[in-house]
GUVEX-546998 format. One record per residue (C-alpha): residue number from 1; z, x, y. Coordinates in Angstrom, 3 decimals, always signed. Example, Ala and Ser with C-alpha at 12.3 -4.5 7.8 and 13.67 -1.06 7.14 Angstrom:
<rs>
- num, w, u, v
- 1, +7.800, +12.300, -4.500;
- 2, +7.140, +13.670, -1.060;
</rs>
This chain:
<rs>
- num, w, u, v
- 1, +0.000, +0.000, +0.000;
- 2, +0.911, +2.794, +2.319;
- 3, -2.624, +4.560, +1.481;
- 4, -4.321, +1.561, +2.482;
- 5, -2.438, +1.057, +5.693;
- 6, -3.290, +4.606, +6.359;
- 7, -7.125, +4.262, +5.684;
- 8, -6.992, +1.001, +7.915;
- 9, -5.260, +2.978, +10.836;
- 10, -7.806, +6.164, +10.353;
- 11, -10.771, +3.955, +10.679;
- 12, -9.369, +1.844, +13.401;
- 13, -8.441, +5.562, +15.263;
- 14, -12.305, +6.479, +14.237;
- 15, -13.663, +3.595, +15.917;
- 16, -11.709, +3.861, +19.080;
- 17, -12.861, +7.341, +19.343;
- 18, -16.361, +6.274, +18.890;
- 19, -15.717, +3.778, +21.907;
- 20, -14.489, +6.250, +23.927;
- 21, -17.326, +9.043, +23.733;
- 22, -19.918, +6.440, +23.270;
- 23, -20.868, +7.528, +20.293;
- 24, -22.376, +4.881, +17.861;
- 25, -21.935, +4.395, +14.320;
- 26, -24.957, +4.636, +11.345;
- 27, -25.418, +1.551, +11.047;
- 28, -25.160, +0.610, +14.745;
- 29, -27.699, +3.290, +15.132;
- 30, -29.692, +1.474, +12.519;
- 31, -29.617, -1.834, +14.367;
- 32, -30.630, -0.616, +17.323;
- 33, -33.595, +0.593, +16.334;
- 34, -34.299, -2.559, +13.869;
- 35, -33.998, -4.157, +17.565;
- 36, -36.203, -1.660, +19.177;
- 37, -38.927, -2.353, +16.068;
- 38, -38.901, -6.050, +16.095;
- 39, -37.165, -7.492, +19.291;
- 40, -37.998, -11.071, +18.550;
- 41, -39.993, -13.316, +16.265;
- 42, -42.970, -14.070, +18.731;
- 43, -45.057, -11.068, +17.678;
- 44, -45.601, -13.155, +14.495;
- 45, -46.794, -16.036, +16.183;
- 46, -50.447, -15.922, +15.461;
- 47, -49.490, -16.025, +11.471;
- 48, -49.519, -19.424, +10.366;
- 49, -47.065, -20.158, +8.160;
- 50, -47.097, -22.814, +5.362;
- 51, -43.905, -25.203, +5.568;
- 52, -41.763, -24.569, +2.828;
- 53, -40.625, -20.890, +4.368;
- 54, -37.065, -20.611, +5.028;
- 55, -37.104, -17.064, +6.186;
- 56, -38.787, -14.922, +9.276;
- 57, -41.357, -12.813, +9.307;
- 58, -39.492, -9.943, +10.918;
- 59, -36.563, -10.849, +7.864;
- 60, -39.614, -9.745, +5.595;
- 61, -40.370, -6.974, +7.393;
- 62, -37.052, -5.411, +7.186;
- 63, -36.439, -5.772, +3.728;
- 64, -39.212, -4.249, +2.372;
- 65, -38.168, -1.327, +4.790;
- 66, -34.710, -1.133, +3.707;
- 67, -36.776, -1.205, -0.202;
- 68, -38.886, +1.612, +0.234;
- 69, -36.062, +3.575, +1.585;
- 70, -33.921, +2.622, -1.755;
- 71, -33.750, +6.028, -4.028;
- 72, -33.109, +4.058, -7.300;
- 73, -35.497, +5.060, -9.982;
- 74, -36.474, +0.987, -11.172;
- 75, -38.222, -1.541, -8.305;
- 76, -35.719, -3.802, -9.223;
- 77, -32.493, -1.780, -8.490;
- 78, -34.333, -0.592, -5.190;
- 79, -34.724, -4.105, -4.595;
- 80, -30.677, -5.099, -5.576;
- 81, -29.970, -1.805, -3.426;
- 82, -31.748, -3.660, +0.021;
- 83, -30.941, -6.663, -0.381;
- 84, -27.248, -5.210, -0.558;
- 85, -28.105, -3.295, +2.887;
- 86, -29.253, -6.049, +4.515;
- 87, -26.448, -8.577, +3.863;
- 88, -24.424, -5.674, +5.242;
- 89, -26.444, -4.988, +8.564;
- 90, -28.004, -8.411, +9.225;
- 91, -25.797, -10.995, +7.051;
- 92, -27.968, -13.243, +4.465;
- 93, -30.607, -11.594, +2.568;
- 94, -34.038, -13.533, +3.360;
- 95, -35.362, -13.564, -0.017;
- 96, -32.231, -13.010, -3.443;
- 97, -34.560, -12.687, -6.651;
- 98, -37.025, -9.496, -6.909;
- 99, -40.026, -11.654, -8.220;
- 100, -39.786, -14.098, -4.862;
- 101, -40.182, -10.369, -3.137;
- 102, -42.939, -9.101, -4.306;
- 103, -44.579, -13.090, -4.178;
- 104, -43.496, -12.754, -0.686;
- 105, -44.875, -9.476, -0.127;
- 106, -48.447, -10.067, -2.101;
- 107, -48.655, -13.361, -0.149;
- 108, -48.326, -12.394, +3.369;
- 109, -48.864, -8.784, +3.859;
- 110, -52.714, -9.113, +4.665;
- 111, -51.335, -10.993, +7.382;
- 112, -48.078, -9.168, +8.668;
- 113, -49.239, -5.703, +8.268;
- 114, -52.008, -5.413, +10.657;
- 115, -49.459, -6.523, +13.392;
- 116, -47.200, -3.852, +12.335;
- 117, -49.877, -1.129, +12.822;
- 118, -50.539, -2.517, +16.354;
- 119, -46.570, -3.287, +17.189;
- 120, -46.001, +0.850, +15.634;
- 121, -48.373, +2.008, +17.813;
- 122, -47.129, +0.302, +20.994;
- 123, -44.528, +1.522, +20.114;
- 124, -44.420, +4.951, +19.534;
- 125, -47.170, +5.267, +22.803;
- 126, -43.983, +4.046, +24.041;
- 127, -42.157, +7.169, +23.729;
- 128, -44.388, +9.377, +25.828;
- 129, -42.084, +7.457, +29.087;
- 130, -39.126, +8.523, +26.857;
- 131, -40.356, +12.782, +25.864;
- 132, -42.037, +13.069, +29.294;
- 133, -44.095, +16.322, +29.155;
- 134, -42.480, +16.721, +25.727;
- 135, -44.697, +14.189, +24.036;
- 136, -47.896, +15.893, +23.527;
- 137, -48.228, +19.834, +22.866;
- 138, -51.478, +21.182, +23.757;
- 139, -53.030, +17.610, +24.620;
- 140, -51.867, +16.508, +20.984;
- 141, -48.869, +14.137, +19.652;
- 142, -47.113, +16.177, +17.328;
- 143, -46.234, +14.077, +14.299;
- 144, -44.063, +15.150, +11.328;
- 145, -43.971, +14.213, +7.383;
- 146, -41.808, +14.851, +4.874;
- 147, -42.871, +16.589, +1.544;
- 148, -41.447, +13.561, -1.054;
- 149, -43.724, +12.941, -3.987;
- 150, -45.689, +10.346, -5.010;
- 151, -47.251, +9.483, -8.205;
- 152, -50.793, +7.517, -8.797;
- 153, -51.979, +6.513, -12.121;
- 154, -53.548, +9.244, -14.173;
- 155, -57.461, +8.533, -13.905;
- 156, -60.646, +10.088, -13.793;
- 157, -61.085, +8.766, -10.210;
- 158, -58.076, +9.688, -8.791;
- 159, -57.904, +13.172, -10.709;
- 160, -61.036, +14.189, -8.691;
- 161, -59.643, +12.615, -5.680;
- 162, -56.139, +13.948, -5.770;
- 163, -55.731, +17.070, -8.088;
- 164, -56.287, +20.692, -7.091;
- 165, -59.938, +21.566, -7.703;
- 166, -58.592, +25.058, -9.265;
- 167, -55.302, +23.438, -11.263;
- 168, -54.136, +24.973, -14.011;
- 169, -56.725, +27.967, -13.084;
- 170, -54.725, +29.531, -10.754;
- 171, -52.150, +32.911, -11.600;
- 172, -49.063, +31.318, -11.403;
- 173, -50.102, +28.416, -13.861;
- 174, -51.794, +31.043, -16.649;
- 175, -48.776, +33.271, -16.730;
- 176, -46.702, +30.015, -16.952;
- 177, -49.284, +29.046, -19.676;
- 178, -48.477, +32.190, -21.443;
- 179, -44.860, +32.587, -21.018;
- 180, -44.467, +29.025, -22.906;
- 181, -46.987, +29.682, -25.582;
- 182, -44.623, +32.798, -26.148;
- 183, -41.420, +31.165, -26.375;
- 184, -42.628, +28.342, -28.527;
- 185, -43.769, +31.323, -31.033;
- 186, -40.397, +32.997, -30.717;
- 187, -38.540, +29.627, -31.622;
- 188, -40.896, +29.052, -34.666;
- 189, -39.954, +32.715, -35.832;
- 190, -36.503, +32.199, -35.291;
- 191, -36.399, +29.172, -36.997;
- 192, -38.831, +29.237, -39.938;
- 193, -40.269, +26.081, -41.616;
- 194, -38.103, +24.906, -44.428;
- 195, -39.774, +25.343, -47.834;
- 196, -38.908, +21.917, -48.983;
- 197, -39.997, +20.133, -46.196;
- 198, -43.952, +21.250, -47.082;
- 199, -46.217, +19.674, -48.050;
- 200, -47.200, +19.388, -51.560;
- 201, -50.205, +22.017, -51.974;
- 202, -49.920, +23.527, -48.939;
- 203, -49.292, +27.264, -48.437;
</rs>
Protein backbone atom coordinates (compact mmCIF):
# COMPACT_ATOMS: atom_id res chain seq x y z
CA UNK A 1 0.00 0.00 0.00
CA UNK A 2 2.79 2.32 0.91
CA UNK A 3 4.56 1.48 -2.62
CA UNK A 4 1.56 2.48 -4.32
CA UNK A 5 1.06 5.69 -2.44
CA UNK A 6 4.61 6.36 -3.29
CA UNK A 7 4.26 5.68 -7.13
CA UNK A 8 1.00 7.92 -6.99
CA UNK A 9 2.98 10.84 -5.26
CA UNK A 10 6.16 10.35 -7.81
CA UNK A 11 3.95 10.68 -10.77
CA UNK A 12 1.84 13.40 -9.37
CA UNK A 13 5.56 15.26 -8.44
CA UNK A 14 6.48 14.24 -12.30
CA UNK A 15 3.59 15.92 -13.66
CA UNK A 16 3.86 19.08 -11.71
CA UNK A 17 7.34 19.34 -12.86
CA UNK A 18 6.27 18.89 -16.36
CA UNK A 19 3.78 21.91 -15.72
CA UNK A 20 6.25 23.93 -14.49
CA UNK A 21 9.04 23.73 -17.33
CA UNK A 22 6.44 23.27 -19.92
CA UNK A 23 7.53 20.29 -20.87
CA UNK A 24 4.88 17.86 -22.38
CA UNK A 25 4.40 14.32 -21.93
CA UNK A 26 4.64 11.35 -24.96
CA UNK A 27 1.55 11.05 -25.42
CA UNK A 28 0.61 14.74 -25.16
CA UNK A 29 3.29 15.13 -27.70
CA UNK A 30 1.47 12.52 -29.69
CA UNK A 31 -1.83 14.37 -29.62
CA UNK A 32 -0.62 17.32 -30.63
CA UNK A 33 0.59 16.33 -33.59
CA UNK A 34 -2.56 13.87 -34.30
CA UNK A 35 -4.16 17.57 -34.00
CA UNK A 36 -1.66 19.18 -36.20
CA UNK A 37 -2.35 16.07 -38.93
CA UNK A 38 -6.05 16.09 -38.90
CA UNK A 39 -7.49 19.29 -37.17
CA UNK A 40 -11.07 18.55 -38.00
CA UNK A 41 -13.32 16.27 -39.99
CA UNK A 42 -14.07 18.73 -42.97
CA UNK A 43 -11.07 17.68 -45.06
CA UNK A 44 -13.16 14.50 -45.60
CA UNK A 45 -16.04 16.18 -46.79
CA UNK A 46 -15.92 15.46 -50.45
CA UNK A 47 -16.02 11.47 -49.49
CA UNK A 48 -19.42 10.37 -49.52
CA UNK A 49 -20.16 8.16 -47.07
CA UNK A 50 -22.81 5.36 -47.10
CA UNK A 51 -25.20 5.57 -43.91
CA UNK A 52 -24.57 2.83 -41.76
CA UNK A 53 -20.89 4.37 -40.63
CA UNK A 54 -20.61 5.03 -37.06
CA UNK A 55 -17.06 6.19 -37.10
CA UNK A 56 -14.92 9.28 -38.79
CA UNK A 57 -12.81 9.31 -41.36
CA UNK A 58 -9.94 10.92 -39.49
CA UNK A 59 -10.85 7.86 -36.56
CA UNK A 60 -9.75 5.59 -39.61
CA UNK A 61 -6.97 7.39 -40.37
CA UNK A 62 -5.41 7.19 -37.05
CA UNK A 63 -5.77 3.73 -36.44
CA UNK A 64 -4.25 2.37 -39.21
CA UNK A 65 -1.33 4.79 -38.17
CA UNK A 66 -1.13 3.71 -34.71
CA UNK A 67 -1.20 -0.20 -36.78
CA UNK A 68 1.61 0.23 -38.89
CA UNK A 69 3.58 1.58 -36.06
CA UNK A 70 2.62 -1.76 -33.92
CA UNK A 71 6.03 -4.03 -33.75
CA UNK A 72 4.06 -7.30 -33.11
CA UNK A 73 5.06 -9.98 -35.50
CA UNK A 74 0.99 -11.17 -36.47
CA UNK A 75 -1.54 -8.31 -38.22
CA UNK A 76 -3.80 -9.22 -35.72
CA UNK A 77 -1.78 -8.49 -32.49
CA UNK A 78 -0.59 -5.19 -34.33
CA UNK A 79 -4.10 -4.59 -34.72
CA UNK A 80 -5.10 -5.58 -30.68
CA UNK A 81 -1.80 -3.43 -29.97
CA UNK A 82 -3.66 0.02 -31.75
CA UNK A 83 -6.66 -0.38 -30.94
CA UNK A 84 -5.21 -0.56 -27.25
CA UNK A 85 -3.29 2.89 -28.10
CA UNK A 86 -6.05 4.51 -29.25
CA UNK A 87 -8.58 3.86 -26.45
CA UNK A 88 -5.67 5.24 -24.42
CA UNK A 89 -4.99 8.56 -26.44
CA UNK A 90 -8.41 9.23 -28.00
CA UNK A 91 -11.00 7.05 -25.80
CA UNK A 92 -13.24 4.46 -27.97
CA UNK A 93 -11.59 2.57 -30.61
CA UNK A 94 -13.53 3.36 -34.04
CA UNK A 95 -13.56 -0.02 -35.36
CA UNK A 96 -13.01 -3.44 -32.23
CA UNK A 97 -12.69 -6.65 -34.56
CA UNK A 98 -9.50 -6.91 -37.03
CA UNK A 99 -11.65 -8.22 -40.03
CA UNK A 100 -14.10 -4.86 -39.79
CA UNK A 101 -10.37 -3.14 -40.18
CA UNK A 102 -9.10 -4.31 -42.94
CA UNK A 103 -13.09 -4.18 -44.58
CA UNK A 104 -12.75 -0.69 -43.50
CA UNK A 105 -9.48 -0.13 -44.87
CA UNK A 106 -10.07 -2.10 -48.45
CA UNK A 107 -13.36 -0.15 -48.66
CA UNK A 108 -12.39 3.37 -48.33
CA UNK A 109 -8.78 3.86 -48.86
CA UNK A 110 -9.11 4.66 -52.71
CA UNK A 111 -10.99 7.38 -51.34
CA UNK A 112 -9.17 8.67 -48.08
CA UNK A 113 -5.70 8.27 -49.24
CA UNK A 114 -5.41 10.66 -52.01
CA UNK A 115 -6.52 13.39 -49.46
CA UNK A 116 -3.85 12.34 -47.20
CA UNK A 117 -1.13 12.82 -49.88
CA UNK A 118 -2.52 16.35 -50.54
CA UNK A 119 -3.29 17.19 -46.57
CA UNK A 120 0.85 15.63 -46.00
CA UNK A 121 2.01 17.81 -48.37
CA UNK A 122 0.30 20.99 -47.13
CA UNK A 123 1.52 20.11 -44.53
CA UNK A 124 4.95 19.53 -44.42
CA UNK A 125 5.27 22.80 -47.17
CA UNK A 126 4.05 24.04 -43.98
CA UNK A 127 7.17 23.73 -42.16
CA UNK A 128 9.38 25.83 -44.39
CA UNK A 129 7.46 29.09 -42.08
CA UNK A 130 8.52 26.86 -39.13
CA UNK A 131 12.78 25.86 -40.36
CA UNK A 132 13.07 29.29 -42.04
CA UNK A 133 16.32 29.15 -44.10
CA UNK A 134 16.72 25.73 -42.48
CA UNK A 135 14.19 24.04 -44.70
CA UNK A 136 15.89 23.53 -47.90
CA UNK A 137 19.83 22.87 -48.23
CA UNK A 138 21.18 23.76 -51.48
CA UNK A 139 17.61 24.62 -53.03
CA UNK A 140 16.51 20.98 -51.87
CA UNK A 141 14.14 19.65 -48.87
CA UNK A 142 16.18 17.33 -47.11
CA UNK A 143 14.08 14.30 -46.23
CA UNK A 144 15.15 11.33 -44.06
CA UNK A 145 14.21 7.38 -43.97
CA UNK A 146 14.85 4.87 -41.81
CA UNK A 147 16.59 1.54 -42.87
CA UNK A 148 13.56 -1.05 -41.45
CA UNK A 149 12.94 -3.99 -43.72
CA UNK A 150 10.35 -5.01 -45.69
CA UNK A 151 9.48 -8.20 -47.25
CA UNK A 152 7.52 -8.80 -50.79
CA UNK A 153 6.51 -12.12 -51.98
CA UNK A 154 9.24 -14.17 -53.55
CA UNK A 155 8.53 -13.90 -57.46
CA UNK A 156 10.09 -13.79 -60.65
CA UNK A 157 8.77 -10.21 -61.09
CA UNK A 158 9.69 -8.79 -58.08
CA UNK A 159 13.17 -10.71 -57.90
CA UNK A 160 14.19 -8.69 -61.04
CA UNK A 161 12.62 -5.68 -59.64
CA UNK A 162 13.95 -5.77 -56.14
CA UNK A 163 17.07 -8.09 -55.73
CA UNK A 164 20.69 -7.09 -56.29
CA UNK A 165 21.57 -7.70 -59.94
CA UNK A 166 25.06 -9.26 -58.59
CA UNK A 167 23.44 -11.26 -55.30
CA UNK A 168 24.97 -14.01 -54.14
CA UNK A 169 27.97 -13.08 -56.73
CA UNK A 170 29.53 -10.75 -54.73
CA UNK A 171 32.91 -11.60 -52.15
CA UNK A 172 31.32 -11.40 -49.06
CA UNK A 173 28.42 -13.86 -50.10
CA UNK A 174 31.04 -16.65 -51.79
CA UNK A 175 33.27 -16.73 -48.78
CA UNK A 176 30.01 -16.95 -46.70
CA UNK A 177 29.05 -19.68 -49.28
CA UNK A 178 32.19 -21.44 -48.48
CA UNK A 179 32.59 -21.02 -44.86
CA UNK A 180 29.03 -22.91 -44.47
CA UNK A 181 29.68 -25.58 -46.99
CA UNK A 182 32.80 -26.15 -44.62
CA UNK A 183 31.17 -26.37 -41.42
CA UNK A 184 28.34 -28.53 -42.63
CA UNK A 185 31.32 -31.03 -43.77
CA UNK A 186 33.00 -30.72 -40.40
CA UNK A 187 29.63 -31.62 -38.54
CA UNK A 188 29.05 -34.67 -40.90
CA UNK A 189 32.71 -35.83 -39.95
CA UNK A 190 32.20 -35.29 -36.50
CA UNK A 191 29.17 -37.00 -36.40
CA UNK A 192 29.24 -39.94 -38.83
CA UNK A 193 26.08 -41.62 -40.27
CA UNK A 194 24.91 -44.43 -38.10
CA UNK A 195 25.34 -47.83 -39.77
CA UNK A 196 21.92 -48.98 -38.91
CA UNK A 197 20.13 -46.20 -40.00
CA UNK A 198 21.25 -47.08 -43.95
CA UNK A 199 19.67 -48.05 -46.22
CA UNK A 200 19.39 -51.56 -47.20
CA UNK A 201 22.02 -51.97 -50.21
CA UNK A 202 23.53 -48.94 -49.92
CA UNK A 203 27.26 -48.44 -49.29
Amino acid sequence: MARKQGKKRSSRKSRKRRQGTGTLSNAECLRKKLDWLLPDSSIFAKVRWHGNISWAASSLVILALFWSWSEARNVTDAFTEASAWYRSFLGCTPLTTYQGFMGALARWTPQVLPIMIGILQQRMAGLSQIGGGFYRVAGWVPIAFDGSRSSASRTKSNEEEFCAKNYGKGKTAKYRKKKSKGQRRKKNERTPLNPKSRKPGSR
